[in-house]
N, C-alpha and C positions, 0 to 999 in steps of 0.2 A: 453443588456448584459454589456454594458458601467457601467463604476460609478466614482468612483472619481480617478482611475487611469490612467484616457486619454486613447491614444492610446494601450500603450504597455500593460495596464491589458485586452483591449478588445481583443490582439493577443491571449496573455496566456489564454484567457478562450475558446478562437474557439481552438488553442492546447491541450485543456483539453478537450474540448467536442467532439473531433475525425474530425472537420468539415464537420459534417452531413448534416446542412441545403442545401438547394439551392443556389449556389452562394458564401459560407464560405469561400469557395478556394479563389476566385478571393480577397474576404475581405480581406483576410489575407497574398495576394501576394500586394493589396494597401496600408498594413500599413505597411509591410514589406516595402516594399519601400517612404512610404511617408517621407519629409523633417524634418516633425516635429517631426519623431519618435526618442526616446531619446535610442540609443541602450544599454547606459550602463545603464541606468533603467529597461531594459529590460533583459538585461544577468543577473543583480542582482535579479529578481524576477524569472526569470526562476532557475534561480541555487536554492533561497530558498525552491520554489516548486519542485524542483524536473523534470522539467522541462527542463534543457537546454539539454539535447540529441533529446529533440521532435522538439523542437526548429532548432537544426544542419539536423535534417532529412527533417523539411521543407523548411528549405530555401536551403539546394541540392536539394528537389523534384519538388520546384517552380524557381528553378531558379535566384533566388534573388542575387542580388550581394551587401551584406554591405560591410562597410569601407573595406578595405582589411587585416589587422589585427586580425579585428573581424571576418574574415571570415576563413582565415589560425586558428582561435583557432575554433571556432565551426564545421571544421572538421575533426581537431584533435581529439576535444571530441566523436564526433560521431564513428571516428573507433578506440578510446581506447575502448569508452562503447560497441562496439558490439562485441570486444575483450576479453572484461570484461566476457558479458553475456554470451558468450561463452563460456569461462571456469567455470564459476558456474554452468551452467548447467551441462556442461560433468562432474564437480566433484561429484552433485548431483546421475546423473547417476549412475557410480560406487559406491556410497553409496546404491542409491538403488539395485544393482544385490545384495549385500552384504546384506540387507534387506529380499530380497527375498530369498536368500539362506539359512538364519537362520528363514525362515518361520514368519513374521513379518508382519502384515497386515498394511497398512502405503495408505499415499497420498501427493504426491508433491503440494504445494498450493502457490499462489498468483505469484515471480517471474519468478520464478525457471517453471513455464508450461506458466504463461502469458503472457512471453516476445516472446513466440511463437506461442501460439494461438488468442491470442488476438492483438499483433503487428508486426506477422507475421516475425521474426525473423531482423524485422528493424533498430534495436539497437534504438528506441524510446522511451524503458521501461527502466528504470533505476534498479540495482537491489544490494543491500545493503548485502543480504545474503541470505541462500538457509533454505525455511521452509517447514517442514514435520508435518502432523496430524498423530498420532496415537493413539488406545488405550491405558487410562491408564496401562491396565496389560502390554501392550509390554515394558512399560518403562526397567524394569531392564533388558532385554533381548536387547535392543534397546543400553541400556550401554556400554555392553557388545562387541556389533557390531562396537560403535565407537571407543571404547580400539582397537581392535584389527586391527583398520582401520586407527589409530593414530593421532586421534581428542582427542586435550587437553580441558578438564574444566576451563572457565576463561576467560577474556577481553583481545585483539587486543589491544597492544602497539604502534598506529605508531610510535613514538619518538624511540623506540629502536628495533621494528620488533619483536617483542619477544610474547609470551604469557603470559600473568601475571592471576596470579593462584585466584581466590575468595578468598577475605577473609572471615574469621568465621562469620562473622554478613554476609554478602551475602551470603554465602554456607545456613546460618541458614533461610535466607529471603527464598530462593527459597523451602526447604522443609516446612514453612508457606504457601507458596503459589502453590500449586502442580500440578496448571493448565498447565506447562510448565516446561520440563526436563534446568536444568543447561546449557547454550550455552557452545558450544562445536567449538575450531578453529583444523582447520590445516594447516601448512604454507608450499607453496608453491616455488615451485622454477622457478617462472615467475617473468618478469622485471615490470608488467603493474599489476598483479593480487597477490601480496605475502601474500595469506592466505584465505582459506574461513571459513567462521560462519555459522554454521549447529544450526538448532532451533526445536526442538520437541515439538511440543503441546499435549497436551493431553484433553484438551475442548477447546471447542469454545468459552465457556462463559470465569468469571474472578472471582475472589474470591470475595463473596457476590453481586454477579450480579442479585439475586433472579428469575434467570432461568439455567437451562440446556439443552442441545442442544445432544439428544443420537447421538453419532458416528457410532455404526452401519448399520443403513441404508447408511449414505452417505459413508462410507468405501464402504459398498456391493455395490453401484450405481455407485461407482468411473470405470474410462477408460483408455483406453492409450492414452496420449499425444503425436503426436510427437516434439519433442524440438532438438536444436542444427542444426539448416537447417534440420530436416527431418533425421538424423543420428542415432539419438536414442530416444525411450522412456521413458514416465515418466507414474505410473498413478496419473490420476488428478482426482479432483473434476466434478461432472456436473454441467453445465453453473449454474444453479440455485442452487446448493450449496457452488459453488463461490461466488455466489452474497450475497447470505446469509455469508459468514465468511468476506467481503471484508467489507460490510456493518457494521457488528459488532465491527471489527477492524478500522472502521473509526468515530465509536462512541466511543471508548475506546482512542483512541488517543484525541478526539477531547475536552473528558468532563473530563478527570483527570489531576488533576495541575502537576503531578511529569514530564507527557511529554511535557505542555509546561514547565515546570521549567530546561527539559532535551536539550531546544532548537529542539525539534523533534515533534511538534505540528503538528495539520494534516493539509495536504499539497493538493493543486488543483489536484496533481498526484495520490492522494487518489482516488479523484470521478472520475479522467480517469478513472480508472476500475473499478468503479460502472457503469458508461455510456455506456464503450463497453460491460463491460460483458450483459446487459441488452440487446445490439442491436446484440450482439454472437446469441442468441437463447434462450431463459428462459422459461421452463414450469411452466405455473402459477398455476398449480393444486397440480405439485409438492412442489413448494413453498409454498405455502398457507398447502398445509399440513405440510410444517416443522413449521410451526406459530400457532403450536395449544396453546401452553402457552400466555397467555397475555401479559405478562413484554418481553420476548420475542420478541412479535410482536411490541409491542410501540419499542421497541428499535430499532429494523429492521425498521420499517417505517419513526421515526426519521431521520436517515439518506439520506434515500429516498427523504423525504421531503427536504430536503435541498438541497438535489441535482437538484429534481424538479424543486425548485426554483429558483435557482442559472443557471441551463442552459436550463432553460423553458422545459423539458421534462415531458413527464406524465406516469413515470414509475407507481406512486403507483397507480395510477385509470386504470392503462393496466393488473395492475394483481390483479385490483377486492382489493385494499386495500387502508387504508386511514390514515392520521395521526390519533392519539386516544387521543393526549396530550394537552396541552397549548400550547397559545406563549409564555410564559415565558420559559416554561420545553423547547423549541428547543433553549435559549441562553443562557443555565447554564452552569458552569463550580464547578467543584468539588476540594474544597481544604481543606486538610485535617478533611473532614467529614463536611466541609461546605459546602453549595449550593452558588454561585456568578451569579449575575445575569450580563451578558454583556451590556457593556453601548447601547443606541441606536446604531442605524446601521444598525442590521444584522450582516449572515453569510460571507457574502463580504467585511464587511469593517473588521470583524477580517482577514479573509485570506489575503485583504492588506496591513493590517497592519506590521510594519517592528520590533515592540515591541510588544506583544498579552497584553504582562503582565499587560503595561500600563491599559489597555480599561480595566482588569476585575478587577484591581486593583479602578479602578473609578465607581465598580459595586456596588449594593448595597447588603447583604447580605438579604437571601429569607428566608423565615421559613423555618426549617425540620420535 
């Protein structure tokens, strides 16, 4: 699991992978404490992954005593983020009764239900903002709900707290691109949480992704979550239609330039919930039927594949599936409308790496 990041990257990757195997605990309570561990390489790679709240839950759950600095700040982080996640959730909430009341067929997806079924309400899931699937037709009626529930159109200002409103070239982007309603804030009157970002999808896939993914089965299949310690619900996806949107979204971040040019490239806290949601429960029969398209499925399995690889698991040969692509095709990156092939290495040495750009900048350009 090691490679060229010593210690502190073989921490972060038993943190990512849930510490399943036999014995990961103890591993991970040895490097925690070994002398050689560099912890501010370690706080810096966790913060980039998305990471240092899994981080603050381990080292309270094991015990571990670092510097004492470092240890007064990781668990600070720990009960802002579980502070955090509990108010997006409960704001979630109340968007959905307001959902449901306007008759809205909808599903709470990835944070917003995983930080409680899948991390069991630990604050070890970090959670950026609260995202809803819906039918495209719900959109305008979906509008509608957040007018009236006074969620602004527009980008989170930290420098001034404020909402600042899209301009005409983004207002115009987003109706080009229709896979996703217009984000949507509303600010808050908390010291730790001042604002949440509400996100409406409307596919799973992405503009010329050459597949589609129908929403109504997994609408019809969706359940209740409980979230917020068990206080209220959400409905959510099943395990296996999680995996499938988790997976999709960890190939769209991974393979278009605009996110890493966004500094938001995909993060080891990605394939966390590809791993759990796989060891949650996944019916493979059900999955394999949402994989009837082929582009579809290469792209699902992609993902998979990388994960396989990266924390030895054998999800895609446990649900009867296989990669269908190249090696090349698992280290391409897409800019604008070109294919970049990633220098050697692998998917590991880009997730260590502290610049991506570099590596696909020293790629060589593929045929299209």
């Amino acid at each position: 699991m090691t490679g060229a990041g010593g210690l502190e990257w073989e921490a972060l990757e038993l943190l990512a992978a849930g510490l399943p195997a036999a014995g990961a605990e103890e591993r991970l309570r040895a490097l925690l404490r070994a002398r050689e561990l560099s912890w501010g390489e370690l706080l810096e790679q966790a913060i980039r992954h998305r990471l240092i709240a899994a981080l603050a839950v381990q080292v309270e759950r094991l015990a571990v005593a670092p510097p004492l600095r470092i240890g007064e700040h990781l668990a600070l982080v720990l009960r802002a983020n579980r502070h955090r996640v509990r108010v997006l959730q409960e704001e979630a909430c109340r968007l959905a009764r307001r959902l449901e009341a306007a008759g809205v067929r909808f599903a709470a997806v990835k944070g917003a239900v995983l930080a409680s079924s899948l991390y069991r309400d630990s604050g070890e899931r970090m959670m950026a903002d609260v995202d809803f699937l819906i039918p495209p037709a719900e959109g305008p009626q979906v509008e509608r709900v957040l007018d009236d529930a006074g969620y602004v159109a527009g980008r989170y200002d930290a420098a001034t707290r404020r909402v600042v409103h899209f301009s005409r070239r983004e207002s115009i982007e987003f109706r080009l691109q229709p896979h996703h309603l217009p984000h949507r804030i509303k600010l808050l009157d908390d010291p730790l949480v001042d604002h949440v970002d509400v996100g409406f999808a409307t596919h799973l896939a992405w503009t010329r992704a050459g597949f589609e993914v129908p929403l109504e089965p997994l609408l019809a299949d969706a359940v209740a979550v409980p979230v917020a310690a068990g206080r209220e619900e959400l409905p959510a996806l099943r395990p296996a239609d999680e995996l499938l949107l988790a997976a999709l979204v960890l190939y769209k971040y991974a393979s278009f330039a605009v996110y890493l040019e966004a500094g938001c490239d995909v993060s080891l806290a990605a394939f966390a919930d590809l791993v759990r949601l796989w060891r949650h429960g996944v019916d493979p029969v059900v999955l394999r039927g949402r994989l009837a398209d082929p582009q579809l499925r290469k792209t699902f399995t992609w993902s998979l594949e990388h994960t396989d690889r990266l924390f030895g698991t054998e999800i895609l040969p446990r649900l009867g599936l296989a990669w269908e692509g190249s090696e090349d095709e698992l280290h391409q990156v897409f800019f604008a409308g070109r294919e970049v092939r990633i220098a050697p290495g692998g998917f590991r040495r880009r997730l260590y790496s502290k610049d991506r750009r570099l590596l696909f900048a020293a790629g060589e350009e593929m045929p299209r």
